[in-house]
Structures are given as structure tokens and as C-alpha cells.
C-alpha positions as CSV (number, residue, x, y, z in Angstrom):
1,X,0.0,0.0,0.0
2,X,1.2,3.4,-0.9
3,X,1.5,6.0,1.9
4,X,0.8,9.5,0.9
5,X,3.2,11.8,2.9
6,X,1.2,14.1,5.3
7,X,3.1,17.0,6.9
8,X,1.3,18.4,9.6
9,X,2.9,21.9,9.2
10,X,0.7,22.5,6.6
11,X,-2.2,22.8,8.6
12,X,-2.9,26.0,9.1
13,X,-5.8,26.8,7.9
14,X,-8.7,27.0,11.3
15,X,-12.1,25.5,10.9
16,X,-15.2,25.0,13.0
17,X,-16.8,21.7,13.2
18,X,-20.4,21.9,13.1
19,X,-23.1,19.3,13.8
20,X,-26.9,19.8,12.2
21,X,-30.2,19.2,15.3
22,X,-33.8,19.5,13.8
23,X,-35.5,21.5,15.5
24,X,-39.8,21.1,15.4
25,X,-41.1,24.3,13.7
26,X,-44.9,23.7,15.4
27,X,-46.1,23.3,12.0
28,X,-45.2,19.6,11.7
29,X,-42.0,20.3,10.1
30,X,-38.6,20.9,11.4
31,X,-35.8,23.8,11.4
32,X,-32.2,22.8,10.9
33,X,-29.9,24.1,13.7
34,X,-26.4,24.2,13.0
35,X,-24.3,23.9,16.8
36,X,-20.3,24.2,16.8
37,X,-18.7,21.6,18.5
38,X,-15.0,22.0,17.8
39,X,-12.4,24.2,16.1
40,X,-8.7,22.8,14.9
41,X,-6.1,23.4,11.6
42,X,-6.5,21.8,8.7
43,X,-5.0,21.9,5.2
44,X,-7.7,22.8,2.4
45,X,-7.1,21.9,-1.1
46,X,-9.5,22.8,-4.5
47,X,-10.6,19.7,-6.0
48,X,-12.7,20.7,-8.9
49,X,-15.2,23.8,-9.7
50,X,-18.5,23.5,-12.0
51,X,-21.4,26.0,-13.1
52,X,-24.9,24.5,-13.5
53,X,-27.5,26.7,-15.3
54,X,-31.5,26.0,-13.7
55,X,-34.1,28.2,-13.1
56,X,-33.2,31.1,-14.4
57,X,-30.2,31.3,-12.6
58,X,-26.1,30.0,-12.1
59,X,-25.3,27.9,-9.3
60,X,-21.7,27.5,-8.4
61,X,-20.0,24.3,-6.8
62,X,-16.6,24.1,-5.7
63,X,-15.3,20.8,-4.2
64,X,-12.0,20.6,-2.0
65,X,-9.7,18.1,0.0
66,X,-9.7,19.1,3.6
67,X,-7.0,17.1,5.6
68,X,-6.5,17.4,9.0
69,X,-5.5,14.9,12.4
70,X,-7.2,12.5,13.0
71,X,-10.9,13.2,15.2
72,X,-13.9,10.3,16.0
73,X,-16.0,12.6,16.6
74,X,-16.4,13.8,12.4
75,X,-18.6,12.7,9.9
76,X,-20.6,12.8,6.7
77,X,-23.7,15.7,6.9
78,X,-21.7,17.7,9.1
79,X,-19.8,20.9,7.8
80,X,-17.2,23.0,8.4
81,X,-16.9,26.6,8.4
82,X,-14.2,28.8,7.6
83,X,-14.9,32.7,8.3
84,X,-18.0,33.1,6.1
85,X,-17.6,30.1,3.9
86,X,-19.4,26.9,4.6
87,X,-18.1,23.1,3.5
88,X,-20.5,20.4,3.4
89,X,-19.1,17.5,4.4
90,X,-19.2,14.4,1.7
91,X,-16.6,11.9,2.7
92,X,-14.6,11.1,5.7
93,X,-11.6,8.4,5.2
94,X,-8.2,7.9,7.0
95,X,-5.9,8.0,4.5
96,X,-3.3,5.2,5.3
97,X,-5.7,3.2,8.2
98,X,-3.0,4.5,11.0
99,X,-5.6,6.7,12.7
100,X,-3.1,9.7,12.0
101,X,-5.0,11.8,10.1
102,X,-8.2,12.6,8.0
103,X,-9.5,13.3,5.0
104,X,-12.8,15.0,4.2
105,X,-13.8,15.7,0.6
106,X,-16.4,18.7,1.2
107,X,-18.7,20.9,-1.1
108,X,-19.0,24.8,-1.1
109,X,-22.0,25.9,-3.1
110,X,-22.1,29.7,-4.1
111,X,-18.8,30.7,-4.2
């Protein structure tokens, strides 16, 4: 197996981690809630970018590579946030199976 160097130093970039509650909106529905529940580095990378034209209107999609040390508490559906930019989070994996590190593969939409 092929182990993809990871240096740590490169992890400078601080995110929050945050995790989605529904809340009940009393009309039978529900209201998402977004709650932090951590903050650490992390090294972003741009993956890919695409433009999809639909109702009248453009809607931007950025994908990037967000590696950082390793955390059990992360997974798919949460996001993280960076300043005023929000990352969905699609994928979670350790890269090598040490339980060094993380990496998430995350969506921005609107950029």
C-alpha cells in the first residue's frame, strides 16, 4: 500500500466543526440548527469547480480536499466553516488506516 506523505505543518488553515439538530417548527415540520462543537487546523485543497445553469439562474459548486489529524468525533452531513464560507461534508476516510490523520472531501455551493 502506498502511503501518501502528510506534513502536519501545513495545517494552518482553522475550521469549525459543526453538527446539524432538527428542531420542530410547530407546524409539523422541522428547522435545521447548525451547533459548533469544535475548532482545529486543517489543510484545504481545491478539488474541482462547476457551473450549472437551472431556473433562471447559475449555481456554483466548488469541491475541495480538507485534511486534518485525525478526530472520531467527524462525519458525513456535518460541515465545516471557515470565516463566512461553509463546507459540506461528503466523505470522511483515513488516509493510510494509521488513525493519524483525516480526509474529508467537502462541497461549497455559491462561491
Amino acid at each position: 500500500m502506498r502511503s501518501e506523505f502528510i506534513d502536519p505543518g501545513e495545517f494552518r488553515t482553522e475550521f469549525t466543526l459543526q453538527r446539524v439538530s432538527l428542531m420542530p417548527d410547530g407546524g409539523g415540520g422541522h428547522q435545521e440548527s447548525w451547533t459548533e462543537t469544535a475548532a482545529f487546523f486543517a489543510r484545504i485543497e481545491p478539488i474541482s469547480a462547476a457551473s450549472r445553469f437551472g431556473a433562471g439562474q447559475m449555481l456554483e459548486t466548488v469541491t475541495h480536499r480538507v485534511t486534518m489529524r485525525h478526530r472520531p468525533d467527524i462525519e458525513s452531513g456535518m460541515r465545516l466553516v471557515r470565516q463566512e464560507r461553509v463546507f459540506d461534508i461528503l466523505t470522511v476516510h483515513d488516509p493510510d488506516e494509521t488513525g493519524r490523520y483525516l480526509v474529508c472531501r467537502v462541497r461549497e455551493d455559491g462561491r
